[in-house]
C-alpha positions in Angstrom: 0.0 0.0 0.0 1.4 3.6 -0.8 0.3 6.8 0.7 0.6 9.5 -1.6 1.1 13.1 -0.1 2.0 16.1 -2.3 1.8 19.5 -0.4 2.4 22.5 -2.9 4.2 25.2 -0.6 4.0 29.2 -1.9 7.0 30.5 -3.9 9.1 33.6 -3.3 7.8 35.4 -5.3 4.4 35.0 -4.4 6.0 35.7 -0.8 7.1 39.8 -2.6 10.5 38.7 -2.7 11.8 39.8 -5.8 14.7 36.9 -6.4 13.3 33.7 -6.4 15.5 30.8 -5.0 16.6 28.0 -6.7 13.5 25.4 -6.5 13.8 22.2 -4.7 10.9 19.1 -5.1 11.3 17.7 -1.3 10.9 13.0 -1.2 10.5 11.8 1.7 9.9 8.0 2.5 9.1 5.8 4.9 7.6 2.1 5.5 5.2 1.3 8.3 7.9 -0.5 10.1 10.2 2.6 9.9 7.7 5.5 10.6 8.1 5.7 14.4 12.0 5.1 14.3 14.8 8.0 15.2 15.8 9.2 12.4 13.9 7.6 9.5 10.4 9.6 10.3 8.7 12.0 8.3 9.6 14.7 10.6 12.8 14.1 11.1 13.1 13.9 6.9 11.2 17.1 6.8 13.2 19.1 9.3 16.7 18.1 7.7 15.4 19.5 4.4 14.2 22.2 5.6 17.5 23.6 7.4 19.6 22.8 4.0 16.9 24.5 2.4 17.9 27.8 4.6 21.3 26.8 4.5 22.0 26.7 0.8 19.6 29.3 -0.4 16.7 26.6 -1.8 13.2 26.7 -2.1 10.9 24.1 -1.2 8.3 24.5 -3.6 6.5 20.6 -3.3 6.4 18.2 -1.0 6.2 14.7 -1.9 5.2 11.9 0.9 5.5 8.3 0.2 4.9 5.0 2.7 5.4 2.3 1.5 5.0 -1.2 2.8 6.3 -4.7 1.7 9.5 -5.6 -0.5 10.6 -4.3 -3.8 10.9 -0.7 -3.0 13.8 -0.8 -5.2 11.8 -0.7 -8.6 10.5 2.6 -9.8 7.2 1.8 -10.7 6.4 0.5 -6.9 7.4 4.2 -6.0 4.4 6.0 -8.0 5.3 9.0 -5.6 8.7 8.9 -6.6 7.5 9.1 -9.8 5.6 12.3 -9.5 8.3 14.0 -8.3 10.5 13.5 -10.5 7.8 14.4 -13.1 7.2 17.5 -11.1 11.0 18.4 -11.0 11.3 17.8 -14.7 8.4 20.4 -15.5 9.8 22.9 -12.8 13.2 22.6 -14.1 14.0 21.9 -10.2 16.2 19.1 -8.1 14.8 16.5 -6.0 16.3 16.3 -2.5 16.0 13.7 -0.4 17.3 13.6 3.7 19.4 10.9 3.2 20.9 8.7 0.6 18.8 5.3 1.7 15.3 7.1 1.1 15.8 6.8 -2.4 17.9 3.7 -2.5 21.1 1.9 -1.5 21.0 0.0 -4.3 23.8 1.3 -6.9 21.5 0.2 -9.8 17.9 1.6 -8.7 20.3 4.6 -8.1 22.0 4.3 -11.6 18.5 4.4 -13.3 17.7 7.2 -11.8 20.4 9.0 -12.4 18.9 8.4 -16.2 16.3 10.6 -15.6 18.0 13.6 -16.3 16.9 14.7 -12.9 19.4 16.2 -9.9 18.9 14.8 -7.0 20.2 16.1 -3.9 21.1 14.4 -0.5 21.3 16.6 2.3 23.8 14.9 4.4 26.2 14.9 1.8 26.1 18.5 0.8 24.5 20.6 -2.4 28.1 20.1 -4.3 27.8 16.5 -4.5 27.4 15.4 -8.1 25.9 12.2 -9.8 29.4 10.1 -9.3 29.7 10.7 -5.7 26.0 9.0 -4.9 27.1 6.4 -7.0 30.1 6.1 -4.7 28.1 6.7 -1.7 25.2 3.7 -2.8 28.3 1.6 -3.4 29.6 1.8 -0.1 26.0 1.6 1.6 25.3 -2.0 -0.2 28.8 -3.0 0.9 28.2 -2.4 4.3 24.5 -4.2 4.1 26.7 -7.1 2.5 29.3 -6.8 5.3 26.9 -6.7 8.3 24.5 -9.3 6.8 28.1 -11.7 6.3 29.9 -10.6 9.8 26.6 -11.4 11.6 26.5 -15.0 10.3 30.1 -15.1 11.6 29.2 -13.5 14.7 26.2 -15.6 15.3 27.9 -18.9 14.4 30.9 -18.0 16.9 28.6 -17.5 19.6 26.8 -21.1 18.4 30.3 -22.9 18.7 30.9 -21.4 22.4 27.4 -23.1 23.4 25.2 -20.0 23.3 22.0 -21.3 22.3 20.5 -18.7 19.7 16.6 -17.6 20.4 17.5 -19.3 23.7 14.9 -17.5 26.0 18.2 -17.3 28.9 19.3 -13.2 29.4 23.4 -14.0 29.8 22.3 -16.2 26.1 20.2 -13.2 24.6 23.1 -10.6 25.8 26.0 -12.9 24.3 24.1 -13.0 20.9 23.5 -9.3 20.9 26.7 -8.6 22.2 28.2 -10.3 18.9 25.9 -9.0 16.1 26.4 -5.5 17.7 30.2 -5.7 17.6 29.8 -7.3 13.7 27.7 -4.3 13.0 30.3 -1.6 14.6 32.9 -3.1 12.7 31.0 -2.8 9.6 30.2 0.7 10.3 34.1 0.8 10.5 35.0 -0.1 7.4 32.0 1.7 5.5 33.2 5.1 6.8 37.2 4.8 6.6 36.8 6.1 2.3 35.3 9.0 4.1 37.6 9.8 6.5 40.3 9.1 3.6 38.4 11.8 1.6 38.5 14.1 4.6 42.1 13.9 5.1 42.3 14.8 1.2 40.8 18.0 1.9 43.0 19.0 4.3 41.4 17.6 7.5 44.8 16.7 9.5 43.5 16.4 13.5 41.1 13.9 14.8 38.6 16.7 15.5 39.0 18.3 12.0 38.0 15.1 10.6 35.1 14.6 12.8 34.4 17.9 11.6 34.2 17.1 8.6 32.1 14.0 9.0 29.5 16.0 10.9 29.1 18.8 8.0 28.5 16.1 5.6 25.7 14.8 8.1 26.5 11.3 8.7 26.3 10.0 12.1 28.3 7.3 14.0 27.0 4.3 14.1 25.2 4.6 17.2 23.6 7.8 16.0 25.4 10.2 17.4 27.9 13.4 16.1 31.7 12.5 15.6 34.3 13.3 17.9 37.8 13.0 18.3 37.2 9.8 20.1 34.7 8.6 17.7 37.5 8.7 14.7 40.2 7.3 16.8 37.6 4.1 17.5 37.1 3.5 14.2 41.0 3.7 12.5 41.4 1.6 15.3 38.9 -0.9 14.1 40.2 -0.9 10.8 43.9 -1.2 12.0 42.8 -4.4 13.5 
C-alpha cells in the first residue's frame, strides 16, 4: 500500500520577494515498520530538508510523501510518488532532495536508473556540491556495508553457536552474548563503511582527529550509534580498521 502526499508550498515570489531561489521538489519516504524510528520519520526527513533549504539558499516548492510497505521498493514503478516528483522536477526545471541517501535507495543500480532521468537529486547529508558520481560512490559503499553486516553477523552468530550459546535461547546472559556479537559485527561494519570518508577528509585538508570529525558532521553522517563525531569517535574507528 502507498500513501501518496504532495503538499504545494508558496513560492518567493508569491511571498514579494523579488529573487526567487533555486526550486527544490522535497521525497520523503518511509515504510510502516520505519515511521516511528529516530531518524527515518517524516519529521525528522522534513526538518533536515528544511535547514539545508535555509542553508543553501533553496526553495521548497512541493512536498512529496511516500509509505510504502512490503518488499521491492527498489523498482521505480512500486514508488508512483517517486515518480511524481520526479515528473514534477522535470516540468519545474527543479532538483529533488532527499534527507538521506537510503530514502531513495542503497542500491547502486535503482540509483543508476535514476540518475537516467536527467533529474538532480540532492542528498542533504552529503552537501548541495555532491554530483551524480559521488551518490554512486556513496550507494556503493552503503550496499557493501549491508553485505558486510549481513556476512559478519553470520560469523558472529555462528561464533557464539560454537561457544554453546543457544540462539533464540529465551536465557538473558544467552540473549546478551548473541546481541553482544551481532552488535560488535555491525560496529565493525560501520568501521569499514566510513574509513573512504575519512580518507576523503584527510584529502581535503582535515589533519587532527577533530578536523576530521568535523568534517564528518558537516556532511551529516552519524556514528553508528547515532550520534555526532568526535575525536574519540575517529580514533575508534582507525582503530577498528587497523585491526
Amino acid at each position: 500500500m502507498h500513501v501518496t502526499k504532495c503538499h504545494e508550498l508558496p513560492t518567493a515570489a508569491e511571498n514579494g520577494h523579488n529573487i526567487l531561489p533555486r526550486p527544490l521538489i522535497a521525497y520523503l519516504l518511509v515504510s510502516t515498520q520505519q515511521q516511528g524510528k529516530s531518524g527515518l520519520g517524516i519529521e525528522a526527513q522534513r526538518a533536515a530538508i528544511e535547514r539545508f533549504a535555509s542553508a543553501e539558499g533553496f526553495e521548497i516548492v512541493a512536498e512529496h510523501v511516500e509509505v510504502e510497505t512490503g518488499k521491492g521498493s527498489d523498482a521505480l514503478d512500486r514508488r508512483p510518488v517517486l515518480k511524481a516528483a520526479l515528473s514534477a522536477a522535470k516540468k519545474l526545471g527543479a532538483a529533488v532532495v532527499v534527507a538521506k541517501l537510503d530514502r531513495l535507495s542503497r542500491d547502486v543500480a535503482f540509483i543508476s536508473g535514476l540518475m537516467a532521468q536527467k533529474v538532480r537529486f540532492i542528498v542533504t547529508e552529503l552537501g548541495a556540491k555532491a554530483d551524480a558520481s559521488m551518490l554512486h560512490i556513496y550507494a556503493a559503499l552503503a550496499e557493501k556495508e549491508r553485505a558486510l553486516i549481513a556476512d559478519r553477523t553470520r560469523v558472529a552468530l555462528a561464533a557464539a553457536k560454537a561457544r554453546g550459546v543457544k540462539l533464540g535461547n529465551p536465557r538473558p546472559a544467552a540473549s546478551l552474548a548473541a546481541g553482544a556479537a551481532v552488535r560488535i559485527a555491525n560496529a565493525d561494519s560501520k568501521a569499514s563503511a566510513v574509513l573512504p570518508l575519512i580518507e576523503a577528509a584527510k584529502k581535503a585538508g582535515a589533519v587532527s582527529l577533530r578536523e576530521i570529525a568535523a568534517s564528518l558532521n558537516a556532511r551529516g553522517i552519524a556514528t553508528a550509534r547515532g550520534s555526532a563525531w568526535d575525536a574519540k569517535a575517529v580514533s575508534r574507528v582507525l582503530a577498528r580498521n587497523a585491526a
